[in-house]
N, C-alpha and C positions, 0 to 999 in steps of 0.2 A: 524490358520495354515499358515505356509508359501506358497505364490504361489509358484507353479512348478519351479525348476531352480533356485531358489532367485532370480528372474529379475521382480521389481513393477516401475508402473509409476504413477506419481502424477501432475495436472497443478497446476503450481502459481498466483491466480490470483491478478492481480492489485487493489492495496488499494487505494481507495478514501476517504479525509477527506469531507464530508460535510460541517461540521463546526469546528471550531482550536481558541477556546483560549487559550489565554500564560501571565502566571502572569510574574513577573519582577525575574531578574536574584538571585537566590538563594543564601545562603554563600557558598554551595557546587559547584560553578558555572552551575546549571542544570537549568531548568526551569519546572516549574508544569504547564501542559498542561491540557485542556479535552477537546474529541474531537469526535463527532459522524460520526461512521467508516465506512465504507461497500465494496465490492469490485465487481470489472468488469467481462463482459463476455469475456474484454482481459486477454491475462494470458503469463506466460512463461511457460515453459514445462520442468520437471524434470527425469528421469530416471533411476535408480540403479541396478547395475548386481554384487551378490556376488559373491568376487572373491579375498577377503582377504586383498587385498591392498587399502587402500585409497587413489582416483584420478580424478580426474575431465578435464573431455573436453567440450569446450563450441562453439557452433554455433548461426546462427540466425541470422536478420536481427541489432541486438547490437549488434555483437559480439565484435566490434572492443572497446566498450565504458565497456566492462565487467571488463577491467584489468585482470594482474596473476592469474591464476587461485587457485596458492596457496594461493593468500589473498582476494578469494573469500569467500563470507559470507557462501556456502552452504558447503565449508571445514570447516571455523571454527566451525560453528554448529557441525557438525560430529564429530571434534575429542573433544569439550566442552561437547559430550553426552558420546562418547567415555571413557574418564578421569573418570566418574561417573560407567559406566556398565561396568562392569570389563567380557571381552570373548566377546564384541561385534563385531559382525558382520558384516563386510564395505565390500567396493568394489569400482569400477568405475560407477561415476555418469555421466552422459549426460545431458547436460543444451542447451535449447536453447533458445537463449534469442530474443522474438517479443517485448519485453517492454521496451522504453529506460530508461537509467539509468540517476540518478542524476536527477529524475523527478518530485518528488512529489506522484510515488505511490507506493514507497517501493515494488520494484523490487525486489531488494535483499535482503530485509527480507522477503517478501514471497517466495523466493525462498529458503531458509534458511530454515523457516517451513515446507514447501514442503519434504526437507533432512530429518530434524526430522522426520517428518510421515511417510516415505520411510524406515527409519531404524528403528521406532517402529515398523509399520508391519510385516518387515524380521526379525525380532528378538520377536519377538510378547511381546511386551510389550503395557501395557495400555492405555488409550487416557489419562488417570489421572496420569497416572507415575510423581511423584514429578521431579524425575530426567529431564525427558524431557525438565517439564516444566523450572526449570531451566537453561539448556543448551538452551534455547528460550529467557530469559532474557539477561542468560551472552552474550549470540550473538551480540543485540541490540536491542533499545528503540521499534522498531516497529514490532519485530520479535514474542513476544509472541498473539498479535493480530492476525497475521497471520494463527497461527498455529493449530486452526478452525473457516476459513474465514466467518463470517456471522455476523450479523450487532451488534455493541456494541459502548458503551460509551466507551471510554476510557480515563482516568485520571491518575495524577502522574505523572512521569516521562515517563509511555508507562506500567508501568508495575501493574495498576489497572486497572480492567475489570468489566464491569457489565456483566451480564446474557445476553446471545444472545436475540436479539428484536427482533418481530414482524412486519417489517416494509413493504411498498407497494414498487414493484418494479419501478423504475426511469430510465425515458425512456432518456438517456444523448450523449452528444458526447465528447470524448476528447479529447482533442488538446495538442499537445506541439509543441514548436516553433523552434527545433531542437536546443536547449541550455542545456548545463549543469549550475545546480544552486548549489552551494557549501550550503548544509547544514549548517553549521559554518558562513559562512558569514552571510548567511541571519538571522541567532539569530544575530551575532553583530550588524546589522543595526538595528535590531529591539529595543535592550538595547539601541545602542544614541537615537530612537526616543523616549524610552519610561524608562530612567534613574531614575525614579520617580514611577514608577508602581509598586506596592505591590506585592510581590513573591506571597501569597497565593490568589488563587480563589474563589470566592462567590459560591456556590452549586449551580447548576443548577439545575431547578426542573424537576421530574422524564419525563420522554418523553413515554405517553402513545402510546399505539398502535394509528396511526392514518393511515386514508386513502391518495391515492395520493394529493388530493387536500390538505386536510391537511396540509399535510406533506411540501410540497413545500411551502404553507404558512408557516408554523412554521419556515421552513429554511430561510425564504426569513427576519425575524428577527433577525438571526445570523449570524456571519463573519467567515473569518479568517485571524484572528488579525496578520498573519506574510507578511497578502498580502501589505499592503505599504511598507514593507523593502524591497521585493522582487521587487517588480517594482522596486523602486530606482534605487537599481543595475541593474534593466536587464528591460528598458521602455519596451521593446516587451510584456512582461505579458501582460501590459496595455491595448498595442495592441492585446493581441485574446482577453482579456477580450470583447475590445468593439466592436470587429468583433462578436462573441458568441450572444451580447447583441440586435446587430442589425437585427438578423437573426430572420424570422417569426415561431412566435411560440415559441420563447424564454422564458420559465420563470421565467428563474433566471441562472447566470453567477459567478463562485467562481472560485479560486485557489485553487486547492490541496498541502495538508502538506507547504512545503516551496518553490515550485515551481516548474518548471516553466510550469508542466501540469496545463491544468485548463477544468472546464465541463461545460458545457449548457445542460439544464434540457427542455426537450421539453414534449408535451403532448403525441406523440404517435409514433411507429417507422416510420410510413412514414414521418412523419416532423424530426426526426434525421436523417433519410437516407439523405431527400435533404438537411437539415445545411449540413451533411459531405461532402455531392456531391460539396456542392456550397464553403464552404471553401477551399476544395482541389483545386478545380480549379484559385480558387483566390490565392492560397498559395500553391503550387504543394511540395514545399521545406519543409511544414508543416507537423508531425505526427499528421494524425484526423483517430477518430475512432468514427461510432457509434454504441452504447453498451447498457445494461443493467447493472441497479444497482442493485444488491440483493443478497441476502444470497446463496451459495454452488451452484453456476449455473453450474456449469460442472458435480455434481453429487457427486464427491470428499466427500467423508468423513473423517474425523478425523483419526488417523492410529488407 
């Protein structure tokens, strides 16, 4: 059923890669990634009131980093679902954006997904609707992961999924160094360094249910393979890498997607409270947050 009014709201939250490998550059110029996902207790915040017209106004603490609003990703979504449900049902959405953009945790394609589930529910179509799913792909690479946020492999281009996992929640902080990372770029640095690297991936073997300790060990064996391109261009990665590294209680320090966020995995929330207390104060000009990793933390479910 529709809520009262057509007016639902939905949070987006922030995508963290754990881990990101990347075979060599395709003949289609793509790259085959796999990449174990999960998302934060940050989020950005979504809103839609039917009202027949398709439009978007954005606030927040990014606002200014969102760009046009018409070539915002949570418009093209809408009218890519649009194009497929013939009578659907739009209106004006309200975005506010606490996440910066150009970061590494796919902001804008969770807020993308966030639209789709907003306008499957107002229009009550399925959590399976082919359509949807669709208008999730044609959006962008990271957008159909989003669009029931909870922990997965994912492979391909963005647009193979395993089964939602089982995993332990991860007590983390995240930091970004107030830079935008150009997506694009950081693939080209990655092809000069890696001109020789075979497009397809070896299979990762399956990632059972493990506990925290586990888990953090098992990650503490795998990369992501875009973080030496990214530092190149932008040394500051380097730098919260080894601020993260330093901090008590550290147990491990990566890069999200292609920059320039990155996390420290700590044991328990009082030791992310003080890393974020004590980076902030060190780096006042720093985005730090500390957060939880894990599956539907806001409560959000699928539209």
């Amino acid at each position: 059923m529709r809520p009262p009014g057509g007016i639902a709201a939905e949070t987006a939250p922030a995508k963290v890669n754990l881990t990101l490998r990347v075979g060599g550059k395709r003949p289609d110029g793509y790259h085959n990634i796999e990449s174990l996902v999960v998302f934060a207790g940050e989020c950005d915040a979504l809103r839609l009131t039917l009202n027949g017209a398709l439009s978007l106004s954005v606030d927040g603490p990014f606002v200014l980093q969102s760009g046009p609003a018409d070539d915002n990703l949570v418009i093209k979504a809408a009218r890519l679902l649009a194009r497929d449900v013939p009578g659907l049902a739009s209106g004006h959405f309200e975005l506010t954006k606490n996440l910066p953009a150009a970061a590494g945790l796919g902001g804008g394609s969770s807020d993308a997904a966030a639209a789709l589930r907003l306008l499957a529910r107002l229009n009550e179509l399925a959590p399976h609707d082919t359509r949807l799913h669709a208008a999730a792909l044609n959006s962008g690479a990271d957008v159909p992961v989003c669009l029931d946020p909870r922990p997965r492999i994912m492979r391909g281009i963005g647009d193979v999924l395993s089964e939602p996992l089982a995993l332990s929640p991860l007590h983390a902080v995240l930091v970004n160094p107030g830079i935008a990372t150009a997506t694009g770029d950081v693939f080209a640095a990655f092809d000069a360094m890696n001109a020789d690297k075979p497009a397809e991936l070896p299979a990762m073997p399956l990632l059972e249910q493990l506990g925290e300790a586990a888990l953090v060990g098992w990650l503490g064996a795998q990369a992501n393979d875009l973080e030496p391109a990214a530092i190149s261009l932008h040394p500051v990665i380097g730098q919260v890498l080894s601020g993260l590294r330093a901090l008590p209680g550290c147990k491990l320090a990566r890069m999200s997607g292609s920059g320039a966020t990155c996390f420290g995995l700590f044991g328990a929330d009082g030791e992310t409270a003080m890393a974020a207390q004590t980076l902030h104060r060190r780096h006042p000009d720093w985005w730090v947050r500390a957060t939880i990793l894990s599956e539907n933390l806001d409560g959000n479910s699928p539209a």
